[in-house]
Wavefront OBJ file of the C-alpha trace (Angstrom):
o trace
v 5.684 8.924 27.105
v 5.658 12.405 25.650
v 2.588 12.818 23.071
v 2.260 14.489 20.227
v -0.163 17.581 20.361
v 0.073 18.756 16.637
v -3.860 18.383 15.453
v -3.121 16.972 12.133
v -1.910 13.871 12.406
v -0.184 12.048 9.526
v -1.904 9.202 8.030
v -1.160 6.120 7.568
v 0.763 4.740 4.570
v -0.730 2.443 2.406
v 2.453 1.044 0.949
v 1.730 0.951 -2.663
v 0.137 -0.865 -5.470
v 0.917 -2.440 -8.358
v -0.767 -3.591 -12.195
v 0.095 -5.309 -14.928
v -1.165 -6.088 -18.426
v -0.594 -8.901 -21.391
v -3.952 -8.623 -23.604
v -3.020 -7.875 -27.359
v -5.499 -5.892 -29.213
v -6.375 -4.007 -26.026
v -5.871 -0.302 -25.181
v -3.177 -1.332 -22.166
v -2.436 1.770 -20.802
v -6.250 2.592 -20.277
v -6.265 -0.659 -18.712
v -3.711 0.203 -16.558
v -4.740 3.357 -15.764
v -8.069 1.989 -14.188
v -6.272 -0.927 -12.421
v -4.495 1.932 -10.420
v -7.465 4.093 -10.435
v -8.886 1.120 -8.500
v -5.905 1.062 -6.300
v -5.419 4.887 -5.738
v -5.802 4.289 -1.796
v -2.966 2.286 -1.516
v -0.345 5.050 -2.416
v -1.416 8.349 -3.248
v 2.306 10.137 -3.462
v 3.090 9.321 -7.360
v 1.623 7.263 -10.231
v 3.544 5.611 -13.182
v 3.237 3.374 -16.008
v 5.625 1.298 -18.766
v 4.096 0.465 -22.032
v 5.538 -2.326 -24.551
v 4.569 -2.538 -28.285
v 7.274 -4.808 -28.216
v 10.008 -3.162 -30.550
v 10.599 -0.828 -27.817
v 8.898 0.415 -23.571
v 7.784 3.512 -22.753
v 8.088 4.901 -19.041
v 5.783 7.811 -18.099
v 6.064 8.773 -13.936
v 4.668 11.698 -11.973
v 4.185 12.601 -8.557
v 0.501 13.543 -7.768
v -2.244 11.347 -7.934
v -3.279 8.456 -10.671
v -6.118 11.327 -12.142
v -3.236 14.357 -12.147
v -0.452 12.275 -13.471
v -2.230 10.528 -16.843
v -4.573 12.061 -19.191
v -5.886 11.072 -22.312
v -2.748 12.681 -24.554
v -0.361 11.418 -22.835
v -2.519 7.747 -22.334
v -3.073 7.862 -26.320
v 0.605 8.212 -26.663
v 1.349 5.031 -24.854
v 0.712 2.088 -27.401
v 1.773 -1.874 -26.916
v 0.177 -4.663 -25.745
v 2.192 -5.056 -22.379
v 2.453 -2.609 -19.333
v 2.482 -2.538 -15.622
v 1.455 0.043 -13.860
v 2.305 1.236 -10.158
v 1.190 4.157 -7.337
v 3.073 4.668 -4.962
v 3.973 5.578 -0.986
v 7.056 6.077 0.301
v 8.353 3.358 2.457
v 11.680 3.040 1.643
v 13.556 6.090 -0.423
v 12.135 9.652 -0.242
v 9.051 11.285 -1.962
v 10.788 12.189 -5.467
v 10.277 11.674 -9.093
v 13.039 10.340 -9.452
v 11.854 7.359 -6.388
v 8.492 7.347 -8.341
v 8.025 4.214 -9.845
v 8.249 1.513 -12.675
v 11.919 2.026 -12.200
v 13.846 1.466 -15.564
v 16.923 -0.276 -16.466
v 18.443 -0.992 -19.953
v 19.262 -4.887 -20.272
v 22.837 -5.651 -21.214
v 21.883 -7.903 -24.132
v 19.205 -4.641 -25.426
v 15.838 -4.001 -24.513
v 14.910 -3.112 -21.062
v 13.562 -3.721 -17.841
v 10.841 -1.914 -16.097
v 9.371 -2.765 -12.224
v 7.135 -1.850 -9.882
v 7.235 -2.560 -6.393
v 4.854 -3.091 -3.325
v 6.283 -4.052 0.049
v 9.796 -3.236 1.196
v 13.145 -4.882 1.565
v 15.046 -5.785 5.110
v 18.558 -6.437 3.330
v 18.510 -3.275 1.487
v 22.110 -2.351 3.146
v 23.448 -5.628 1.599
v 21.860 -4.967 -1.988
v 23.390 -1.874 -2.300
v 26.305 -2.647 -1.504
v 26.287 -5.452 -4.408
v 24.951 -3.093 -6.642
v 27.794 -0.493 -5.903
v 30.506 -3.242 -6.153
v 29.140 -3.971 -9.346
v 29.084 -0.170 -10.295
v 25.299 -0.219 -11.477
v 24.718 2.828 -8.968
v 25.457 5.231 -11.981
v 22.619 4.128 -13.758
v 20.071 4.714 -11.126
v 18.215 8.468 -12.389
v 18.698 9.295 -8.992
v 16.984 6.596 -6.877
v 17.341 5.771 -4.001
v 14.681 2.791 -2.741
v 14.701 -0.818 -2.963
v 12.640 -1.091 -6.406
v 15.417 0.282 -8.257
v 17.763 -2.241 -6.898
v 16.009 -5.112 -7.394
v 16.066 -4.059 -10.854
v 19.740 -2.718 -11.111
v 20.599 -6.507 -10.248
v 18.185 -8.186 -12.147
v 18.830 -6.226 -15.363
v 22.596 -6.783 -14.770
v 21.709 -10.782 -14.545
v 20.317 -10.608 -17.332
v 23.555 -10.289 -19.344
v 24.090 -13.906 -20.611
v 20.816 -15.578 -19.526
v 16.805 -14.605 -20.072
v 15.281 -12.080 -17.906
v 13.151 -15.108 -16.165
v 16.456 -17.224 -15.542
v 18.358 -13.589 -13.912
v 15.230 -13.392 -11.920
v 15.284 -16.791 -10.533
v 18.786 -16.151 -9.650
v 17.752 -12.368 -7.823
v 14.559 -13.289 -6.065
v 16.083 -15.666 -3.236
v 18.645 -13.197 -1.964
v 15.750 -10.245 -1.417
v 14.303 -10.156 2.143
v 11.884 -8.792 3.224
v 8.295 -8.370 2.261
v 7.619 -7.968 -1.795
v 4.997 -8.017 -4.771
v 6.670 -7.388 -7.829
v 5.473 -6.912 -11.246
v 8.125 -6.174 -14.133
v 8.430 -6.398 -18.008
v 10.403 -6.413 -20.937
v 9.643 -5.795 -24.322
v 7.984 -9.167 -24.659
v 6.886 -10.810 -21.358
v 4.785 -9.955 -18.454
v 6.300 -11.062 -14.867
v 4.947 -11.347 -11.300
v 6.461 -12.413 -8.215
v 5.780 -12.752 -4.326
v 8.053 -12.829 -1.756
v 8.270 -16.540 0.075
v 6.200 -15.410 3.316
v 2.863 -13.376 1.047
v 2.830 -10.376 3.205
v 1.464 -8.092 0.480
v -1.321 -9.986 -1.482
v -1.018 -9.940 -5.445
v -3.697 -11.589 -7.407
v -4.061 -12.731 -11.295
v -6.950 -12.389 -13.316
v -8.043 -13.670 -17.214
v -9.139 -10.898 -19.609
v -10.546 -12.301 -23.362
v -7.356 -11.543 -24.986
v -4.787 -11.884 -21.865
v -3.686 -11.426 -18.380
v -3.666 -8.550 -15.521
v -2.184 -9.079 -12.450
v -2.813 -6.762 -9.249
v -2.519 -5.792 -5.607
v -6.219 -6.406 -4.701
v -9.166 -8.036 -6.776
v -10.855 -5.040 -7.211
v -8.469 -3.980 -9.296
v -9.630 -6.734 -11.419
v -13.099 -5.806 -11.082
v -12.784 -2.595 -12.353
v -11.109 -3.764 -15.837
v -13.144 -6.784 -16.719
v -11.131 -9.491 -15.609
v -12.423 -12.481 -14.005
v -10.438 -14.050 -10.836
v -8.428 -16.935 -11.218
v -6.309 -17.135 -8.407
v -3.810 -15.495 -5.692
v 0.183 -15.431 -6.581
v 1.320 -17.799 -4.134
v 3.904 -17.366 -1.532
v 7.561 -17.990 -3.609
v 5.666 -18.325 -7.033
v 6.448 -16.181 -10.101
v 4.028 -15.387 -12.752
v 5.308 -15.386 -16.729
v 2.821 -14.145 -19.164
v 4.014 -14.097 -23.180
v 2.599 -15.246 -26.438
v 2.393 -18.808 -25.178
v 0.194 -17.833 -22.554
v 0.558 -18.139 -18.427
v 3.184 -20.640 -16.527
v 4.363 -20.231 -12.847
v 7.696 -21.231 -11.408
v 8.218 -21.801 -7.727
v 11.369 -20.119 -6.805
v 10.993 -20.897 -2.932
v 9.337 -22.546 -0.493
v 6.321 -20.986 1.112
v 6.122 -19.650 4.180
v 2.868 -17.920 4.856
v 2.875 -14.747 6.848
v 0.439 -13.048 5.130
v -0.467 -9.385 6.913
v -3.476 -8.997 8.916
v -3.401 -5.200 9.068
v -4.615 -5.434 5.092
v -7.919 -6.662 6.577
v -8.129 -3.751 8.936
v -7.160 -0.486 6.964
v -5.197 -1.471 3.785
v -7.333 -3.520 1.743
v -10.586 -2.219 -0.201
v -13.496 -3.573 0.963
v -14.833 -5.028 -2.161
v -11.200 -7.058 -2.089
v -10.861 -10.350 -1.553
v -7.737 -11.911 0.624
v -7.072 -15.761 1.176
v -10.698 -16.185 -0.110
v -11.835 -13.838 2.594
v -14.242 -10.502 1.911
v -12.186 -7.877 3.212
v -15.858 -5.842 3.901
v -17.468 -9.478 5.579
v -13.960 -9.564 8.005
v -14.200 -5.785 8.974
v -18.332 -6.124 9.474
v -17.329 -9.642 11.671
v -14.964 -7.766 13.292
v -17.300 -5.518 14.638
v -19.724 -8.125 16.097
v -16.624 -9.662 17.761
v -15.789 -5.933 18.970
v -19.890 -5.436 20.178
v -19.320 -8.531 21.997
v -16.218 -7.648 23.745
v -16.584 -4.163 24.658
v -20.504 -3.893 24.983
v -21.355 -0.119 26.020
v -25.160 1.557 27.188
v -25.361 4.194 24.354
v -27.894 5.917 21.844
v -26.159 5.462 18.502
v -23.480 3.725 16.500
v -21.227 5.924 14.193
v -18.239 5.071 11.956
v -15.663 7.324 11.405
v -15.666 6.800 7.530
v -14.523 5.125 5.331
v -12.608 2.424 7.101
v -15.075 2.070 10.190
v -17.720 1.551 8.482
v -18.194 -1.930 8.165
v -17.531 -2.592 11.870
v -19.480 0.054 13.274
v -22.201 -2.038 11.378
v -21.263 -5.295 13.071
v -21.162 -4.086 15.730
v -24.446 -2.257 15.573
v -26.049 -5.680 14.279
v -24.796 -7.166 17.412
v -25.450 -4.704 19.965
v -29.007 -3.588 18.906
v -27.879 -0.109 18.865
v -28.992 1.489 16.067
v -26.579 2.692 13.297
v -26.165 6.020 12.017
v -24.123 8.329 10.253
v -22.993 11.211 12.092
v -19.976 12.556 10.674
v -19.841 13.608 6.690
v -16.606 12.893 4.953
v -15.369 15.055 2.327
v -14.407 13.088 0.136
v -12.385 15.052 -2.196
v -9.601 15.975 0.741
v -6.743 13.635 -0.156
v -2.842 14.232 -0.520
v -2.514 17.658 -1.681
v 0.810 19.741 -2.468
v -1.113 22.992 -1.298
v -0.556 23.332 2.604
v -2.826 24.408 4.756
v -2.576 27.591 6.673
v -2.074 27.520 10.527
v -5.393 28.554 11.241
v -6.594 25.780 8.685
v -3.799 23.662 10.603
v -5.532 24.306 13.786
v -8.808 23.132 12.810
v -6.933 19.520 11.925
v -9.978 16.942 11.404
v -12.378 19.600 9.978
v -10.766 19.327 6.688
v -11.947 15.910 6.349
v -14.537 15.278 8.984
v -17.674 17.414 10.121
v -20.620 15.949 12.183
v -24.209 16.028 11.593
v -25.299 18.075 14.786
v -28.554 17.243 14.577
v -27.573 13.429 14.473
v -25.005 13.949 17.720
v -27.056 16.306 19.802
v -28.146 14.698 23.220
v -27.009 11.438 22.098
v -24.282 9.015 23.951
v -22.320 7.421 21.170
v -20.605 4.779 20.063
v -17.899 5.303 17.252
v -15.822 3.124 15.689
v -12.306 3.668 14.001
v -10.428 0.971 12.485
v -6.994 2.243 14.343
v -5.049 4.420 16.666
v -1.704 5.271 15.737
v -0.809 8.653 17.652
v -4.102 9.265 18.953
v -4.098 13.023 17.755
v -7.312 12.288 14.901
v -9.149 10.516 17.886
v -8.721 13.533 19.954
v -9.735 16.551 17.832
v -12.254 13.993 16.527
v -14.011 13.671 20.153
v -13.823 17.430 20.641
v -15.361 18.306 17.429
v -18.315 16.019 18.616
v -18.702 17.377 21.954
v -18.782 20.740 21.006
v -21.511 19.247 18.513
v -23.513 18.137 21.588
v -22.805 14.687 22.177
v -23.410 13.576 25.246
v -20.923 10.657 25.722
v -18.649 9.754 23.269
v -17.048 5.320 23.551
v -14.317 4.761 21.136
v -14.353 0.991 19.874
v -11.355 0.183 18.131
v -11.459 -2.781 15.350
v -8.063 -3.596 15.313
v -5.720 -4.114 18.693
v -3.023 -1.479 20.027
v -0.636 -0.704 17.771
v 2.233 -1.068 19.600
v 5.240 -1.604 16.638
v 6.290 -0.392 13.207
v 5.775 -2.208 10.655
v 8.791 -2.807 8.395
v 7.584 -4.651 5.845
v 5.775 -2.115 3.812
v 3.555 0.224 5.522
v 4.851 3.447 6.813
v 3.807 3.150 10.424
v 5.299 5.750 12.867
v 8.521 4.795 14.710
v 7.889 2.758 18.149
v 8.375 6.506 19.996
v 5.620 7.846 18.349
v 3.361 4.802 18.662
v 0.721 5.982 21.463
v 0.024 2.337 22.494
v 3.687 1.552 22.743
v 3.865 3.755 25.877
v 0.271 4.044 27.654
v -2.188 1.597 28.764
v -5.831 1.534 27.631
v -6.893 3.703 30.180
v -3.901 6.514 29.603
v -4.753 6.698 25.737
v -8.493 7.150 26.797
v -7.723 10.096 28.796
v -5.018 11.455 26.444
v -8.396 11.200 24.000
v -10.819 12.423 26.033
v -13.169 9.638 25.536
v -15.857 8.065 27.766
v -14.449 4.804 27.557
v -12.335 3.224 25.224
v -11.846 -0.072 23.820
v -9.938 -2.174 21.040
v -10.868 -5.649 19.371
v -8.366 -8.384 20.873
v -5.911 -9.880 18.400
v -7.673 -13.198 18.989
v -10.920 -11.495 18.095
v -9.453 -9.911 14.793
v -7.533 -13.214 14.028
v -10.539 -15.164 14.013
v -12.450 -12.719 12.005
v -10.171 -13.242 9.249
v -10.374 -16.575 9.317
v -6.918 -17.075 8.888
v -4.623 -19.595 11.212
v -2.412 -17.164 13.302
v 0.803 -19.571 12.346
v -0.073 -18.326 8.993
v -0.429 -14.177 9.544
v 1.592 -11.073 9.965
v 0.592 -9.604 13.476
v 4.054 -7.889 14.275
v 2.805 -4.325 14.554
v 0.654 -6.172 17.156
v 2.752 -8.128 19.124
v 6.262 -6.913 17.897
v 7.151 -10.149 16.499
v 8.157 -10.145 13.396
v 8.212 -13.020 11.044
v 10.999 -11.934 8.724
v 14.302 -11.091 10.566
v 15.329 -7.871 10.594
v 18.577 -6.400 10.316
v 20.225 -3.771 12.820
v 18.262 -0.469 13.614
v 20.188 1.809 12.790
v 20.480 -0.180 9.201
v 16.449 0.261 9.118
v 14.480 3.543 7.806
v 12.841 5.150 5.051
v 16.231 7.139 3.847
v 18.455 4.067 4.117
v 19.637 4.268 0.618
v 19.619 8.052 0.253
v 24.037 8.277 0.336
v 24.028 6.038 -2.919
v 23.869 7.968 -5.532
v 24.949 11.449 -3.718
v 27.660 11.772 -5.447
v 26.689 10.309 -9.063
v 26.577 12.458 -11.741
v 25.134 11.162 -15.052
v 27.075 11.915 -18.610
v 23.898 12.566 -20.199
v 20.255 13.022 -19.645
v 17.851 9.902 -19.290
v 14.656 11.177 -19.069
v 12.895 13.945 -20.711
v 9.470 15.217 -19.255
v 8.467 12.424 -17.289
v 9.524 9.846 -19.817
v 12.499 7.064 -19.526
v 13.319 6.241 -23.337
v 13.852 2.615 -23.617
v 16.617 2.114 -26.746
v 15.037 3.594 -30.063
v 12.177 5.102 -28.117
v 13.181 8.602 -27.935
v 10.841 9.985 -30.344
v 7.986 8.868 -28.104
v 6.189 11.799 -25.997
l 1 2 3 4 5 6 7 8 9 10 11 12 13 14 15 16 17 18 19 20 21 22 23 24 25 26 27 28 29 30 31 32 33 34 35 36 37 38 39 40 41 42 43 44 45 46 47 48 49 50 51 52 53 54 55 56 57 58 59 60 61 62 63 64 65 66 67 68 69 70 71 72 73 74 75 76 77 78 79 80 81 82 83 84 85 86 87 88 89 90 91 92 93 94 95 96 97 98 99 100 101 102 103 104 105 106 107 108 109 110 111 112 113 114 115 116 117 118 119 120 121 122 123 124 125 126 127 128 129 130 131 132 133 134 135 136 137 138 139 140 141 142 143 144 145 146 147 148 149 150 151 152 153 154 155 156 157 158 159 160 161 162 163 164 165 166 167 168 169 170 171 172 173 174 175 176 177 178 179 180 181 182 183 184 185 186 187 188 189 190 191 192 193 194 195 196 197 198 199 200 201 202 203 204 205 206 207 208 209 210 211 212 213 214 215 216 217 218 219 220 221 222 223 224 225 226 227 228 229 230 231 232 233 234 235 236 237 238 239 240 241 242 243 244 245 246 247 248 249 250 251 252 253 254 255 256 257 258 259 260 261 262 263 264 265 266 267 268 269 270 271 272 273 274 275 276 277 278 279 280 281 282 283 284 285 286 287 288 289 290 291 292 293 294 295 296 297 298 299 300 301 302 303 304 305 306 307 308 309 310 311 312 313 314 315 316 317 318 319 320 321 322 323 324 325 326 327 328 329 330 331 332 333 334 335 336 337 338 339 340 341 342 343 344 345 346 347 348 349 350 351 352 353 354 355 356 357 358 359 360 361 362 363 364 365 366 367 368 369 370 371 372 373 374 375 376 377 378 379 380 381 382 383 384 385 386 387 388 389 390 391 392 393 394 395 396 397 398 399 400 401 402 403 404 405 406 407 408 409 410 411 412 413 414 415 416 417 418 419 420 421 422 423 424 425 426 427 428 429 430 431 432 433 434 435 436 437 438 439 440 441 442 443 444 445 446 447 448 449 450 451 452 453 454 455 456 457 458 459 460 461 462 463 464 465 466 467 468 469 470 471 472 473 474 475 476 477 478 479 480 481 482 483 484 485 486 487 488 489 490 491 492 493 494 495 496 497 498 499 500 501 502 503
């Protein structure tokens, strides 16, 4: 297997995540704005919002981060009592405004129709084809991912029955993996795919509703916990208050890799910390992959909680040895090559007089091309540690994911190709080991029949359709060739009908 040898290694993607508001009398877009302040980490390439005051929705959209896209003009400008918010990695469609999301539709009876999206599609070859046969491509501002036709076809649904009736009709022909929330003027809406892979959560406020991604998300605005979307289940939140309707039957498959890397800590999945499954995790790892060493270090953020467990269950003590700077995120300012060259430095540096002399332990919560691990271990021998073990609290990676995380492709995938042994000398570790899927399954505390663990095992739950049908640009030849009469959308903003005037 050929490897990789550029130093900076692209992240993983964290999907995206998604917010929504009913609470008249509130100041929704501030709400929203902290809801995806709280879930900046899991999409960090663009940042959105739509605002109802219920004569008429407001779209504002930017790439950039939740902090560069909103401040408090254009938040003050954004009045209603209804939004959903959204920030967003690419998974399917390319990094553009124009993919940024809530995507926007105009309703064929008036009003309008505004989503946001977390997951992604398998059938997205199908959909578009419905929506070209249908001719709703020319509406599309230039998109070109799922989110915009889920709501090309639910908008043109919507043309003799309610938005909630066209959506009952949409939702059983999307595959895939999906949390949706989406508006109109009036009503707040929420829906998860039949199998749960992404998690979406609903929360009371005094005067309304929010739903999100994660629970922190609710922490951050006030809301108290109620309960998770279910699997098949759609949310409806108006003037009469909450109902659900259960457009399909549930089939659990919720994804374990949220537990690993995805999820904030201070979330809560299936009734599960996300921090007390990565800290168990550890233990479980300690207890597996026991090593003679000095110290325990995480490589932060993500490690953190398991290098503690597995301190705690080693007896090795815990320590932190690298700094993280924490204000090196997704930047559109490149770094030179000789910045290039020093790859993990940008984010990482290690305390030598922690490291010096010592023979560590550090835990990561993943591999993916192994490139971070290995200008990670040089940077801490040249530091002076003695030995360096890699613990691992997650299992090989050995398959892309497909149903909303932008993992590499199977090629790139350093587990798909070498054993244990071959990644630890590609590394240049001591010794190297990973967490076994029954050890990370158990942590979670989650039946296996009931989880996600394709990028794992390579079997995946939800069938997928041919390869070369599969990939982030699979929609990109849509709307080549479209040309719109007339503008839609003037500095960031998507005028809903008689909402031109707004800024």
């Amino acid at each position: 297997m050929a490897v990789n040898d550029d130093p900076v290694e692209k992240p993983i993607g964290e999907e995206c995540g998604v917010f929504g508001v009913w609470a008249p009398g509130e100041d929704v877009a501030k709400l929203t704005y902290y809801g995806l302040y709280a879930l900046q980490h899991r999409g960090q390439e663009a940042a959105g919002m739509a605002v109802s005051d219920g004569a008429a929705t407001v779209v504002y959209k930017e790439l950039g981060l939740v902090a560069q896209v909103f401040d408090e003009s254009i938040l003050g400008s954004m009045r209603g009592h209804l939004a959903i918010g959204h920030c967003r990695y690419s998974t399917t469609g390319s990094c553009t405004w124009e993919n940024a999301q809530p995507s926007f539709r105009n309703l064929p009876t008036g009003g309008s129709l505004a989503l946001g999206h977390n997951g992604n599609l398998t059938n997205t070859h199908e959909l578009a084809r419905r929506v070209q046969e249908l001719g709703l491509e020319k509406d599309a501002m230039g998109a070109t991912n799922d989110s915009d036709l889920i709501t090309a076809l639910i908008a043109a649904s919507a043309s003799d029955v309610s938005v909630e009736e066209a959506a009952r009709t949409i939702l059983p022909t999307l595959q895939g993996a999906f949390s949706l929330v989406f508006m109109d003027e009036h009503t707040l809406y929420a829906a998860r795919d039949r199998h749960g892979v992404r998690p979406l959560v609903i929360g009371k406020l005094e005067t309304g509703y929010v739903v999100a991604s994660e629970t922190a998300a609710l922490d951050i605005v006030g809301a108290t916990f109620i309960r998770e979307v279910e699997p098949g289940e759609m949310v409806i939140v108006d003037d009469h208050g909450y109902r659900t309707i259960r457009w399909a039957e549930a089939t659990p498959k919720g994804c374990l890799f949220e537990y690993v890397y995805l999820a904030r800590p201070d979330t809560s999945i299936a009734g599960r910390s996300v921090y007390t499954t990565r800290v168990e995790v550890g233990r479980q790892l300690a207890f597996e992959a026991p090593v003679d060493a000095d110290l325990v270090i995480p490589v932060p953020e993500s490690g953190t909680p398991a290098a503690i467990g597995y301190a705690e269950q080693s007896g090795i003590p815990y320590g932190m040895g690298l700094v993280k700077n924490a204000y090196v995120g997704r930047t559109f300012i490149q770094p030179s090559q000789t910045i290039r060259q020093l790859g993990i430095r940008l984010k990482l540096n290690p305390l030598r007089e922690v490291i010096k002399g010592r023979r560590l332990v550090v835990v990561d919560d993943s591999i993916v091309r192994g490139n971070t691990q290995r200008a990670l271990i040089r940077m801490l021998r040249e530091a002076g540690a003695a030995e360096v073990h890699v613990r691992i609290s997650s299992p090989p990676v050995t398959d892309p994911c497909f149903y909303g995380i932008d993992f590499a492709s199977k090629t790139e995938l350093i587990a798909s190709g070498l054993t244990v042994d071959e990644i630890c000398a590609h590394i240049g570790a001591d010794s190297l080991a990973f967490v076994s899927l029954e050890g990370l399954t158990m942590a979670s505390t989650q039946p296996a029949d009931k989880l996600c663990r394709a990028c794992f095992t390579g079997d995946y739950p939800i069938a997928l359709p041919e390869q070369d049908l599969i990939g982030k640009h699979v929609l990109e030849g849509i709307n080549r060739s479209v040309q719109a009469a007339e503008p839609v959308v003037h500095n960031g903003v998507a005028p809903a009908p008689d909402a031109l005037s707004r800024p």
